[in-house]
N, C-alpha and C positions, 0 to 999 in steps of 0.2 A: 472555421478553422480550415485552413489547405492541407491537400493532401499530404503534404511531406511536414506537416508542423510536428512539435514535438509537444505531449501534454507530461510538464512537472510537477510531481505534487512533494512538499519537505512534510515530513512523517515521522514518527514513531515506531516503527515496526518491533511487534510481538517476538525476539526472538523464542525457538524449540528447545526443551529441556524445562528444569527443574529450578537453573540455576538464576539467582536475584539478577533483576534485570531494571534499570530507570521506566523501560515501557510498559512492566505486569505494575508498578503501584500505581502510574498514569493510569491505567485499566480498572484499576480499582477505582482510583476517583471519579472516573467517568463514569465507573456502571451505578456508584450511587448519586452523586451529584448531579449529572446528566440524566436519570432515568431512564437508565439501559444502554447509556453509551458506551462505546469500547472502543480501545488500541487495535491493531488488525495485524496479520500474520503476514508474509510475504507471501505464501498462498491465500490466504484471503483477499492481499488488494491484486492478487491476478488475475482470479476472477471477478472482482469488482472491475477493473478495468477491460476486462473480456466482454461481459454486462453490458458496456457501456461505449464497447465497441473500438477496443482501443488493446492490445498488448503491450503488456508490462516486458521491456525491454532493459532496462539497468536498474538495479536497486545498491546504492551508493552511501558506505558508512562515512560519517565527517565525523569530526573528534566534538560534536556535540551528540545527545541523544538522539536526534533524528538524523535522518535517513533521505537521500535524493532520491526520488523515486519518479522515474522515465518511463514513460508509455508513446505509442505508436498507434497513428490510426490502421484499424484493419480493413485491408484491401478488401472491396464489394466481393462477394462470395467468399470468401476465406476463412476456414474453420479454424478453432485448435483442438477439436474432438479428430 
């Protein structure tokens, strides 16, 4: 990957709150069906993509359930602590 590529991932994102969501019953299916798989937060794939050495830079709703999600390789030494 060069330096200036852009890593996309289309996703589901967990949104915050209480309220019925397409992603929390995906998460249900995953954590049984999958054996312990899950939907992930938009704080969760930050630091997944933090991890992995990459900042999450757009997180993009489309009028289906998932979600564009833009990450950016991080520059050699560059924290986000």
């Amino acid at each position: 990957m060069t330096d200036h590529a852009r890593l996309l991932v289309i996703e589901s994102i967990v949104p915050t709150g209480n309220q019925p969501h397409f992603s929390k019953f995906m998460d249900m299916n995953m954590l049984v069906l999958n054996h312990g798989g899950r939907e992930r937060t938009e704080s969760e794939y930050r630091s997944l993509f933090h991890a992995a050495g990459f900042r999450l830079t757009h997180s993009i709703k489309t009028p289906s359930p998932l979600n564009l999600i833009e990450g950016i390789r991080i520059a050699e030494g560059f924290s986000l602590n």
